[in-house]
C-alpha positions in Angstrom: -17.8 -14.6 -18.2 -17.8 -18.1 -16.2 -20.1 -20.9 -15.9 -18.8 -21.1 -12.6 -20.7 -19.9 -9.2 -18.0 -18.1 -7.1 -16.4 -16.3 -9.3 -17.6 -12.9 -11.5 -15.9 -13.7 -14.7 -14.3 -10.9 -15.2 -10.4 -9.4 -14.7 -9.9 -5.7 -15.6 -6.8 -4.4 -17.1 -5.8 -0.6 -16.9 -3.0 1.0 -18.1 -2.5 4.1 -16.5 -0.2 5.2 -19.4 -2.8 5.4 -21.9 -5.0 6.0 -19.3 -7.5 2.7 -20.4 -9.2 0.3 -19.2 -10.4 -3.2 -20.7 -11.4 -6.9 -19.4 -8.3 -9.3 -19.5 -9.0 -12.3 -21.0 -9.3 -15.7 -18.5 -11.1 -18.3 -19.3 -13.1 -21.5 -17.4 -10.1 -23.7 -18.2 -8.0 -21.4 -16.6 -10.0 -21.2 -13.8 -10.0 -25.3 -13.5 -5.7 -24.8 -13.6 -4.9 -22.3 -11.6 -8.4 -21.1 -9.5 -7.7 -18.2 -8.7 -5.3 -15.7 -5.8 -1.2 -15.9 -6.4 -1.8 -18.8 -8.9 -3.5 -16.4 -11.5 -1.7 -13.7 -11.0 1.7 -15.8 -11.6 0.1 -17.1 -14.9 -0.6 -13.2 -15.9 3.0 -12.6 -15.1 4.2 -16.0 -16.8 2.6 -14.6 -19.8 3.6 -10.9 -20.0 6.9 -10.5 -18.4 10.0 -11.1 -20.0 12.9 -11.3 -17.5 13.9 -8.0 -18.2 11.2 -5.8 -16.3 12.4 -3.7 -12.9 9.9 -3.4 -10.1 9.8 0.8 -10.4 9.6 0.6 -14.3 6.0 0.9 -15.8 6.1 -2.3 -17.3 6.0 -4.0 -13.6 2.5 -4.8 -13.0 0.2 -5.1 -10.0 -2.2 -7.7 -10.1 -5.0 -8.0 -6.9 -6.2 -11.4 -7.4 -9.4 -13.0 -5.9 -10.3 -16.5 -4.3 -13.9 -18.1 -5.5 -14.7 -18.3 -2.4 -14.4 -14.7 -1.1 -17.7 -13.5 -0.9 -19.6 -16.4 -0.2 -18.9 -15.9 3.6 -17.5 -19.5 4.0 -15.4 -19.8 7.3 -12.0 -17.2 7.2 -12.5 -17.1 3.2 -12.2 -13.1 2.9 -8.5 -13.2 1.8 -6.7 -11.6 -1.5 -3.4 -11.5 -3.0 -1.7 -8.8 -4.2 1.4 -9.9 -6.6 4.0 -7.8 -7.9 7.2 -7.6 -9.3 9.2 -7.2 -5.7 11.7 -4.3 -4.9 13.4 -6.1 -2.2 14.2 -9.1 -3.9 13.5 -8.4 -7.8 11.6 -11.2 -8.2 7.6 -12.3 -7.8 6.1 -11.3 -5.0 2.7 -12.1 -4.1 1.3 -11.1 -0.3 -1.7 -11.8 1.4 -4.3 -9.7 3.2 -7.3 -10.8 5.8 -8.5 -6.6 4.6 -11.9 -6.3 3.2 -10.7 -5.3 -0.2 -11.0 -8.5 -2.4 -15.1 -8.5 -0.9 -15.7 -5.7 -2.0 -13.6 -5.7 -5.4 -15.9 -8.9 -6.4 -19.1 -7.1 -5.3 -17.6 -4.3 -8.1 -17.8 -7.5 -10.4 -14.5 -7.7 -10.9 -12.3 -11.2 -10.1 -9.1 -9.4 -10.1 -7.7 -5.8 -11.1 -4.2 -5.7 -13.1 -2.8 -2.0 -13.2 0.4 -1.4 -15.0 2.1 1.8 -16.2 3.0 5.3 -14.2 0.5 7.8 -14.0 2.1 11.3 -13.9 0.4 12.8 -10.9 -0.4 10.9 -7.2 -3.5 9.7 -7.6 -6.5 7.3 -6.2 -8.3 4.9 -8.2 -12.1 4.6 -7.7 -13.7 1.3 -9.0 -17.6 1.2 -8.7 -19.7 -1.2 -10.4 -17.2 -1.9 -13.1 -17.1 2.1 -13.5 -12.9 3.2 -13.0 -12.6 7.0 -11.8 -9.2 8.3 -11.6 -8.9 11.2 -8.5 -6.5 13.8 -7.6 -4.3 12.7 -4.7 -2.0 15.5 -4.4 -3.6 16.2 -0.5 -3.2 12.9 0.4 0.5 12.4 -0.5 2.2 12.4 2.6 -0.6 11.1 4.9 0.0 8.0 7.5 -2.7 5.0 6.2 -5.3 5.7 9.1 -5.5 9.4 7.9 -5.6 8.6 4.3 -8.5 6.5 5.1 -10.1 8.5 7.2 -9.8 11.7 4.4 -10.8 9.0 1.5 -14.3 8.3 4.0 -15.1 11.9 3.9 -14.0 12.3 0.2 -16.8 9.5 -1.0 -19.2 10.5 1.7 -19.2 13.8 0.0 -19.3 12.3 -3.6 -21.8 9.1 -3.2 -23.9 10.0 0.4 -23.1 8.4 3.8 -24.5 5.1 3.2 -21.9 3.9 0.8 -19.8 0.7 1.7 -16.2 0.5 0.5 -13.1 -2.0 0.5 -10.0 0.0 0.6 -6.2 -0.6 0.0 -3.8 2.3 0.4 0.1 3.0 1.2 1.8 5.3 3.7 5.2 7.4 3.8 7.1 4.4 3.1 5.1 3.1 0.0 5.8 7.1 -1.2 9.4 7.0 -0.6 10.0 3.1 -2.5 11.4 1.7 1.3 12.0 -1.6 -0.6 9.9 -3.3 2.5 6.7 -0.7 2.5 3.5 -2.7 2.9 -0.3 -1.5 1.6 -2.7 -1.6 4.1 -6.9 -2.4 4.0 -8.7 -1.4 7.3 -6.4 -2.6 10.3 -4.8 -5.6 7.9 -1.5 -5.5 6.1 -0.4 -7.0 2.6 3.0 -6.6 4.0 6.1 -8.6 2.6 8.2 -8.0 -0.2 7.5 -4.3 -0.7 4.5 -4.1 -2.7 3.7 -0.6 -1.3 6.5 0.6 -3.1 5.3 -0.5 -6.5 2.2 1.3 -5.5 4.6 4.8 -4.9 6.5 3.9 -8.3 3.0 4.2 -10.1 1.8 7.3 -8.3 -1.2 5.2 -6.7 -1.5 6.6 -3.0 -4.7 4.2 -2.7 -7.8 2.3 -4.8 -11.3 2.1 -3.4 -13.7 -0.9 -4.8 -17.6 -0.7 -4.0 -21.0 -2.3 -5.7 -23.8 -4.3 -5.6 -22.9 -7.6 -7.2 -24.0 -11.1 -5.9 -21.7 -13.6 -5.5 -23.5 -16.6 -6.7 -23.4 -20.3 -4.7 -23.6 -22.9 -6.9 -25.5 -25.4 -4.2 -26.7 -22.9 -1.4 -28.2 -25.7 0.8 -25.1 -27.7 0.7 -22.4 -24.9 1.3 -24.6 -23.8 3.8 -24.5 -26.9 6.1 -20.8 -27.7 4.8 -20.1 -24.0 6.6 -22.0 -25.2 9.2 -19.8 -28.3 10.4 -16.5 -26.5 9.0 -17.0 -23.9 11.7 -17.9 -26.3 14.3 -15.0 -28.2 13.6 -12.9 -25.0 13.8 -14.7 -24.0 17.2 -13.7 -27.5 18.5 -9.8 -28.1 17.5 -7.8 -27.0 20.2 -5.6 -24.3 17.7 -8.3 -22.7 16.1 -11.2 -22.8 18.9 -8.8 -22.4 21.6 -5.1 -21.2 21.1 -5.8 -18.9 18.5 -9.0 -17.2 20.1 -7.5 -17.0 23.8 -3.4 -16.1 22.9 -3.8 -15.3 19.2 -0.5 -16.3 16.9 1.2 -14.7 20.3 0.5 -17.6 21.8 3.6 -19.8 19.8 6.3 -17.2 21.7 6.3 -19.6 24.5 6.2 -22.7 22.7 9.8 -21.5 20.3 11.1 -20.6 23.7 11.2 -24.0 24.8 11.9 -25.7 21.8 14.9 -23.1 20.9 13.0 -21.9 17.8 12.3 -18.0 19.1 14.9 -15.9 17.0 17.6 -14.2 19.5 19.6 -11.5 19.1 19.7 -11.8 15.0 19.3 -15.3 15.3 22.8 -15.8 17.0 20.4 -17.6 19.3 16.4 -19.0 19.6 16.1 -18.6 23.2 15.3 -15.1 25.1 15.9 -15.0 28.8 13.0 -12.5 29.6 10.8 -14.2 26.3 7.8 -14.1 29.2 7.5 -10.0 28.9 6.9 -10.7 25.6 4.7 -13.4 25.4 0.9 -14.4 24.1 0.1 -14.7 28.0 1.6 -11.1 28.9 0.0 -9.6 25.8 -3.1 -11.5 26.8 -2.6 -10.1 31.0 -1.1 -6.7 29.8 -2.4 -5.1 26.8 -5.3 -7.0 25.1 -8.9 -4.9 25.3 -10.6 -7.7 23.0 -10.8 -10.3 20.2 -11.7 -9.3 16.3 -10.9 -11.1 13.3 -11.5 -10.9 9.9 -14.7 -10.9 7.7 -16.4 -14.0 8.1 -14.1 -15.8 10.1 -14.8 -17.8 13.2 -11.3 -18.1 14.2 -11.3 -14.1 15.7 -7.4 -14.3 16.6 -6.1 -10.7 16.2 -5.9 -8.9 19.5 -6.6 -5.1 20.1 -4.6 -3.0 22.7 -4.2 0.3 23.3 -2.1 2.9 21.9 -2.1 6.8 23.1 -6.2 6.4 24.3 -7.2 4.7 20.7 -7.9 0.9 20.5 -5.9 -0.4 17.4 -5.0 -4.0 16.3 -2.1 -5.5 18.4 0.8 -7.3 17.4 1.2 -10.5 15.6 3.8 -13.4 16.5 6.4 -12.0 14.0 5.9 -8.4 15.6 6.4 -9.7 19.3 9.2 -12.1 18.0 11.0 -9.8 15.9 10.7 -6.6 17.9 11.1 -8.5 21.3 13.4 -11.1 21.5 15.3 -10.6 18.4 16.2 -7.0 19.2 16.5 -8.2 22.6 13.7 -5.8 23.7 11.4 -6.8 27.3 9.2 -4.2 26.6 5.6 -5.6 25.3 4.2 -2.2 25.9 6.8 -0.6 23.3 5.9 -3.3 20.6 2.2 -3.1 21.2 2.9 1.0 20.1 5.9 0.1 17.2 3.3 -2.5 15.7 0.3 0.5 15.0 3.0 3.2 14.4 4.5 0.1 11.4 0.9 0.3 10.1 0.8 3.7 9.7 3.6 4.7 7.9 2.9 1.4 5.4 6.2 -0.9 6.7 6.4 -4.2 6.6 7.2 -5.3 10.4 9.2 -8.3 9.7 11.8 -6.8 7.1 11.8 -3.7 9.1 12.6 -5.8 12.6 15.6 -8.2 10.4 17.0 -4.9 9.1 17.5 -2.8 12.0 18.6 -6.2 14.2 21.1 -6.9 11.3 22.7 -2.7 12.1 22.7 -3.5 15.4 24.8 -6.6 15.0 27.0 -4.4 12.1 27.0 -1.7 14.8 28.1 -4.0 17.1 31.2 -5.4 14.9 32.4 -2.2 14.0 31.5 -2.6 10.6 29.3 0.3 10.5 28.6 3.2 12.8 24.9 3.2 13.6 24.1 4.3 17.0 21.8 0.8 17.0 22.4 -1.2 19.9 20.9 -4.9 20.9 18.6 -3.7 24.2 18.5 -0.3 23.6 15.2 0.7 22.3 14.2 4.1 23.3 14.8 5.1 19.7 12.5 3.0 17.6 10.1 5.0 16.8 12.5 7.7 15.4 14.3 5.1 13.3 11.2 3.5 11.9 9.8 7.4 10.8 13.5 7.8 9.1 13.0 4.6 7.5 9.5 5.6 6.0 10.7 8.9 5.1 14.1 8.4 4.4 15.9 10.3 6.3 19.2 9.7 8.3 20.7 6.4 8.6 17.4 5.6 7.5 17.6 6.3 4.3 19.6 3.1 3.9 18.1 0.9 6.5 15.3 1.4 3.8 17.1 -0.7 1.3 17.2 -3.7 3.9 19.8 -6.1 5.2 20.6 -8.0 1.6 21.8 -4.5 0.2 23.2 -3.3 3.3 25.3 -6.4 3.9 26.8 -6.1 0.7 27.7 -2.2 1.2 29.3 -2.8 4.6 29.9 -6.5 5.4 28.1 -8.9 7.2 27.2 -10.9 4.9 27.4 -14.3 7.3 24.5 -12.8 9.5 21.9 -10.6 7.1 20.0 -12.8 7.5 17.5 -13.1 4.9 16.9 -15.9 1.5 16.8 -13.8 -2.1 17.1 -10.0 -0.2 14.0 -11.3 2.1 14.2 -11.2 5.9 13.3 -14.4 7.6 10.0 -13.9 10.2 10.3 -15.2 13.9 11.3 -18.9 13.5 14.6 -19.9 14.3 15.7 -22.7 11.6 18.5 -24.5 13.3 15.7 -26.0 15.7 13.4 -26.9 13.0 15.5 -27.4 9.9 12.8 -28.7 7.7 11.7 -25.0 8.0 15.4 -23.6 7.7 14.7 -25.5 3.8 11.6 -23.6 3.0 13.3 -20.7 3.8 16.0 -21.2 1.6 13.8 -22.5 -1.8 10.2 -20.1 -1.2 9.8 -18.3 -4.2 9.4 -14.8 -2.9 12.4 -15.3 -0.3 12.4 -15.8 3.5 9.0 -16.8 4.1 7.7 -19.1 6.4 4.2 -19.5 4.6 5.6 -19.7 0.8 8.4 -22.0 2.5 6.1 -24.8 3.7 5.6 -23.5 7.3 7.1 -27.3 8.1 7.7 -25.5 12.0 4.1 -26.3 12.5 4.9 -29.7 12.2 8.5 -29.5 13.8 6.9 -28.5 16.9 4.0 -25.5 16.8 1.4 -28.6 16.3 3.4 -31.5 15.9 6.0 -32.8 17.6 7.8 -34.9 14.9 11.9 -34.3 15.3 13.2 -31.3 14.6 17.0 -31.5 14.0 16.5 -34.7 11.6 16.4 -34.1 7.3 14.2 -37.3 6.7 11.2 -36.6 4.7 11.7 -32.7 5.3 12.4 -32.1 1.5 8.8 -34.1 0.9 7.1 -33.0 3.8 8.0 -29.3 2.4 6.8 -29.7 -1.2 3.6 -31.4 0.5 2.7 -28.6 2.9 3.8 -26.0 0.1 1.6 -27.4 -2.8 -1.2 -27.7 0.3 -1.2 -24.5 1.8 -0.8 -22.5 -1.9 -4.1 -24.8 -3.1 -5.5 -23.3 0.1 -4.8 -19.9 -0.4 -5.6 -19.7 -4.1 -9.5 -20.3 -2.8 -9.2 -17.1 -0.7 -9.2 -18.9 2.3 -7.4 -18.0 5.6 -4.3 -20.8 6.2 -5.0 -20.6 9.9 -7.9 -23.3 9.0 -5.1 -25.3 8.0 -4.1 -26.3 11.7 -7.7 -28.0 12.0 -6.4 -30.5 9.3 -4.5 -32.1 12.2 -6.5 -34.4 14.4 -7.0 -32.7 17.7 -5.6 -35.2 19.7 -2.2 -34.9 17.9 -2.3 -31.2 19.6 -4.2 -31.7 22.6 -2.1 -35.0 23.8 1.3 -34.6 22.7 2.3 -37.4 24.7 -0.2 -40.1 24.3 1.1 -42.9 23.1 -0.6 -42.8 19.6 0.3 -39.0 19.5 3.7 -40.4 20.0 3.9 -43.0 17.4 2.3 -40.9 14.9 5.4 -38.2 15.3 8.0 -41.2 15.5 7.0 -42.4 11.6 6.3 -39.0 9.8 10.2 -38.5 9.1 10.1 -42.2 7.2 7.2 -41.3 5.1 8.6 -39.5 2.9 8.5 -41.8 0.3 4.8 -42.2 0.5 4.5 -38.0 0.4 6.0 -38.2 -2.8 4.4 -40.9 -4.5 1.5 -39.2 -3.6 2.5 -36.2 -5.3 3.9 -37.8 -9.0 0.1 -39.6 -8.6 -2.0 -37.9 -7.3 -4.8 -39.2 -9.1 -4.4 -42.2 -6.2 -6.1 -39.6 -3.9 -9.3 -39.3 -5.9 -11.6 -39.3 -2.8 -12.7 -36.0 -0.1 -12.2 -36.5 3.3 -13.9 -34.1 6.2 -10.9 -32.7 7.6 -9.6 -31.8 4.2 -13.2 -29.2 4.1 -11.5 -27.5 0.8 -12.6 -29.7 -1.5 -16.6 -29.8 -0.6 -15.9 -25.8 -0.4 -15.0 -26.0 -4.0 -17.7 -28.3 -5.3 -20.9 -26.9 -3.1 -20.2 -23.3 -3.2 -18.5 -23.0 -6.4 -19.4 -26.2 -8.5 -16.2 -27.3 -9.5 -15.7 -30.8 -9.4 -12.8 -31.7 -7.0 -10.8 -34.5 -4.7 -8.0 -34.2 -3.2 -5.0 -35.2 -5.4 -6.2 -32.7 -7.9 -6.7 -30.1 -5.3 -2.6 -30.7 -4.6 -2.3 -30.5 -8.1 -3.5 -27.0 -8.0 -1.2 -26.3 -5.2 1.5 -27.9 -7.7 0.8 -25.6 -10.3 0.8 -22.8 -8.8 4.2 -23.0 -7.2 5.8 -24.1 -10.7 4.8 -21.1 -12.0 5.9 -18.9 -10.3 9.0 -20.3 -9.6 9.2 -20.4 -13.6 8.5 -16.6 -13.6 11.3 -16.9 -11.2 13.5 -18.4 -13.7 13.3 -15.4 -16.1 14.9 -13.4 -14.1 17.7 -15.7 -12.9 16.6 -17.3 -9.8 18.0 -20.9 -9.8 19.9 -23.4 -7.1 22.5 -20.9 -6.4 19.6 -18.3 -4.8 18.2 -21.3 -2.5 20.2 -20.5 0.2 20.6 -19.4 3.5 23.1 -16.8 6.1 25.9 -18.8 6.9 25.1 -18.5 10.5 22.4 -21.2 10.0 24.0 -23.3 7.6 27.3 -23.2 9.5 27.3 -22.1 13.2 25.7 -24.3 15.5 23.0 -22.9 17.7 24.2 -25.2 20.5 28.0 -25.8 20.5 27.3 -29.1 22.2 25.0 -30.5 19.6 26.6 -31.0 15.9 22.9 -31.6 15.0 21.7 -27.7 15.6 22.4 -26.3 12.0 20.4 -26.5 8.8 21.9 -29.3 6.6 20.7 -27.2 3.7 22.6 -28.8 0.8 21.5 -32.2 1.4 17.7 -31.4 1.8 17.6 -29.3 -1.5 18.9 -31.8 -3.5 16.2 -34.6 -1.8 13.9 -31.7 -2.6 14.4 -30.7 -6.3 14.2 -34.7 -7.1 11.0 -34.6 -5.5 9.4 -32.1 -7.5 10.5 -32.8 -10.3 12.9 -30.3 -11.3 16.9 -30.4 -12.7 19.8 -29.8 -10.5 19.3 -26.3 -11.0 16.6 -25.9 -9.1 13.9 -25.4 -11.9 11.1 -27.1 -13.5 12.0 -27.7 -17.3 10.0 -27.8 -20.3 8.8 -31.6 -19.3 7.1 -30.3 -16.2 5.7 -27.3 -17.7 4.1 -28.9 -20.3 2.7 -31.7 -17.9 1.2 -28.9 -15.6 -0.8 -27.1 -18.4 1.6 -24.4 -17.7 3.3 -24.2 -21.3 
């Protein structure tokens, strides 16, 4: 148990070989280390694994991990991770879901679930007040995600009455067939990357179903109350989260990479897209959008909902539009708005899906390897992205992504993807701080593990894009930030509001102006910062985390050790990393980014990767090989 409000003290183990279940011991000092979300479940891996684990043995493990702050209906705070042993990359994996699982998983009582082991039949998992039921899935098998929740409804209706409430998580054809990229699914939201739906079909899990009564406890009611209060004001005023994001949704940034050459082309042989305005947050906006939701308790409300065959479904994200637009060089928004729901049901992961089939186009293309895939010719999508999830055809190996593919057929230079992960939407050679968080995120081409430094190269900011000063500390920053951010279960959208409006709003004031001009020669300051972070021992108002922590879950907390969370976090799981050979060598990116210039005329438009990792690995701390040693370990709590 916990002395703590927030959280309900408890993480339960089962092993599905010995068909068990028991609590997993985690203590209040944990909790103070590593809070909760990706950061515990990379200390449950840290512990256990061994380096020699494959992500479709038994021994992999799935851990569903739990912010304090879900459940206590603080603004956009209903997130949960889901980490994993990935099959696309081999490594850890953690991914992130806006579903209503992790509420109703702490209203069972639990803080997290780990599940490890194969069970020897399909099955679905039933957690209800702490109680674990184990159900036949055999009928299920097979099913798209919107059917297999619609058939699980019925199922509990019939077993527990109609006025039950569940959280849900299940996978589709993909997650069945282990398509290295399958994604698991809760309501309309995806945990998408790094194939964790596959590690679900390795352990016969078609879905698991979490339900109680449980309170989650506020440590100062009154307080969190009125600090939820301003936060969502202050949210409803900043002119990303009460405006963009509400009116455009993430949709919104297409036209903003369009103009600053940051919208991924072709496969990235370019970051501009003649007809980008077909696919853009205004078209979708005009075209297809029947109305804002958003996730549980958020104020934010930026997913769209469009149309698809007479149903209203959610509609697609930037890295959908981006991906399946421009990057396939596809005009038509009305054909993405229908890939996007038809992705979510079969349980695939849109942005590894997009990179792969862009990558055979481009192999297609070359001659390298007869496809039938062709740059503008769409028609067929839909047919492709059922043989991926099933496995049939060429899709069969466009299953295994562009990494593996690459290496079978060539093309090495443009699969492009970091550690067997496809990059999402943003075009690095226009915003090369990004192009570094690409290359050193733990779990591979992500923008969010990488840093998401674009936001400040130009999505928010407008601080210079091509130079590499202060990128390398400006990336470990944002990292160590937006990890201590998630690990509360909070939404990073609420991140933007950090930024002063005006910053947004007046990009060409002249304080906006000189605040972007001497960013790049901070850097020196951003690291100081993070070797003491006891220097920032004070809360501010736009950083809301920290009162979130203290009111709602009576923690005490400032801001340098909130980084210092953030810190620990991505130490260990880069050191779970280490055990199964990631080091400098994997930071790394497509020669067409390092190498090619996006604009022959500009020796500046490339990713000067090498010198920014080095800056980088001095920064935090770590040896030439790109890991933390035993030093920094120790000094985190960590070993």
């Amino acid at each position: 148990m916990t002395e703590y409000a927030g959280y309900m003290g408890k993480l339960l183990l089962i092993d599905l070989d010995e068909g068990s279940e028991r609590e997993y011991p985690w203590t209040d000092k944990d909790r103070e280390l590593y809070i909760g979300g990706k950061a515990m479940a990379s200390k449950i891996m840290y512990d256990n694994f061994t380096g020699r684990e494959e992500p479709f043995s038994p021994e992999n493990m799935i851990i569903i991990a739990t912010g304090p702050v879900t459940g206590t209906f603080a603004p956009s705070s209903n997130r949960f991770d889901i980490s994993s042993l990935s099959p696309l990359t081999g490594i850890t994996a953690s991914s992130n879901c806006g579903g209503d699982f992790g509420f109703y998983l702490k209203k069972a009582g639990l803080d997290g679930l780990i599940i490890r082991g194969r069970s020897d039949r399909p099955i679905w998992i039933e957690i209800q007040e702490d109680k674990v039921s184990y159900h036949e899935a055999g009928e299920l098998w097979g099913m798209r995600t919107g059917e297999t929740q619609a058939a699980l409804k019925k199922k509990l209706t019939e077993l527990h009455g109609p006025k039950g409430r569940y959280g849900m998580v299940s996978i589709g054809p993909a997650g069945e067939n282990l398509v290295r990229y399958a994604a698991v699914i809760s309501g309309e939201r995806a945990a998408g990357r790094a194939g964790i739906g596959a590690v679900f079909g390795s352990k016969n899990i078609k879905a698991i179903v979490a339900s109680g009564n449980r309170e989650v406890k506020i440590f100062n009611k009154e307080k969190a109350m009125e600090h939820h209060k301003k936060w969502t004001a202050a949210l409803k005023a900043h002119p990303i989260t009460g405006s963009q994001l509400p009116r455009l949704g993430t949709a919104g940034l297409v036209s903003t990479m369009q103009m600053r050459g940051q919208l991924a082309t072709r496969n990235f042989s370019a970051g501009r897209f003649e007809d980008f305005e077909k696919v853009s947050g205004e078209a979708l906006a005009e075209e297809e959008n029947k109305g804002n939701t958003g996730c549980l308790s958020c104020p934010i409300r930026c997913s769209r909902t469009v149309e698809v065959d007479g149903k209203k479904v959610k509609g697609p994200e930037l890295e959908t539009l981006g991906l399946f637009g421009a990057n396939l060089c596809n005009d038509n928004l009305n054909l993405v708005c229908r890939w996007n729901h038809e992705l979510d049901e079969l349980g695939l992961d849109s942005i590894s899906c997009a990179g792969t089939i862009a990558w055979a186009m481009e192999a297609n293309e070359r001659g390298l390897w007869d496809n039938g895939l062709k740059f503008g010719q769409v028609d067929n999508i839909s047919r492709v992205m059922e043989d991926i999830a099933f496995r049939r055809g060429i899709g069969a190996e466009l299953a295994e992504g562009s990494k593996r593919l690459s290496e079978k057929y060539g093309g090495k230079d443009f699969a492009i993807q970091s550690k067997g992960m496809e990059l999402s939407a943003y075009e690095p050679r226009r915003a090369v701080g990004q192009g570094l968080g690409y290359a050193v995120s733990n779990r591979g081409g992500c923008h969010l593990n990488g840093g998401y430094l674009v936001v400040l190269e130009g999505l928010g900011l407008s601080i210079d894009q091509q130079t590499p000063k202060a990128k390398a500390d400006l990336c470990m920053f944002m990292q160590d930030f937006m990890e201590a951010i998630s690990l509360c279960g909070h939404c990073l959208f609420t991140s933007y509001a950090v930024f002063p409006g005006f910053l947004i709003s007046k990009p060409n004031s002249p304080m906006s102006r000189l605040v972007n001009s001497m960013i790049p020669h901070c850097g020196w300051a951003v690291r100081m910062l993070n070797k003491f972070p006891a220097m920032a021992f004070m809360n501010l108002p736009l950083i809301p985390y920290t009162y979130e922590l203290k009111y709602a879950v009576g923690m005490k907390m400032n801001i340098g050790r909130f980084l210092r969370i953030g810190e620990r976090s991505y130490n260990v799981e880069r050191a779970v990393n280490a055990k199964f050979g990631v080091s400098a060598e994997n930071d790394k990116l497509p020669k067409r980014l390092t190498k090619v210039l996006q604009d022959p005329k500009d020796p500046k438009s490339k990713v000067p990767l090498d010198r920014m990792k080095a800056t980088y690995y001095k920064a935090r701390g770590w040896g030439e090989n790109g890991l933390p040693g035993d030093r920094k370990l120790k000094g985190l709590g960590i070993k």
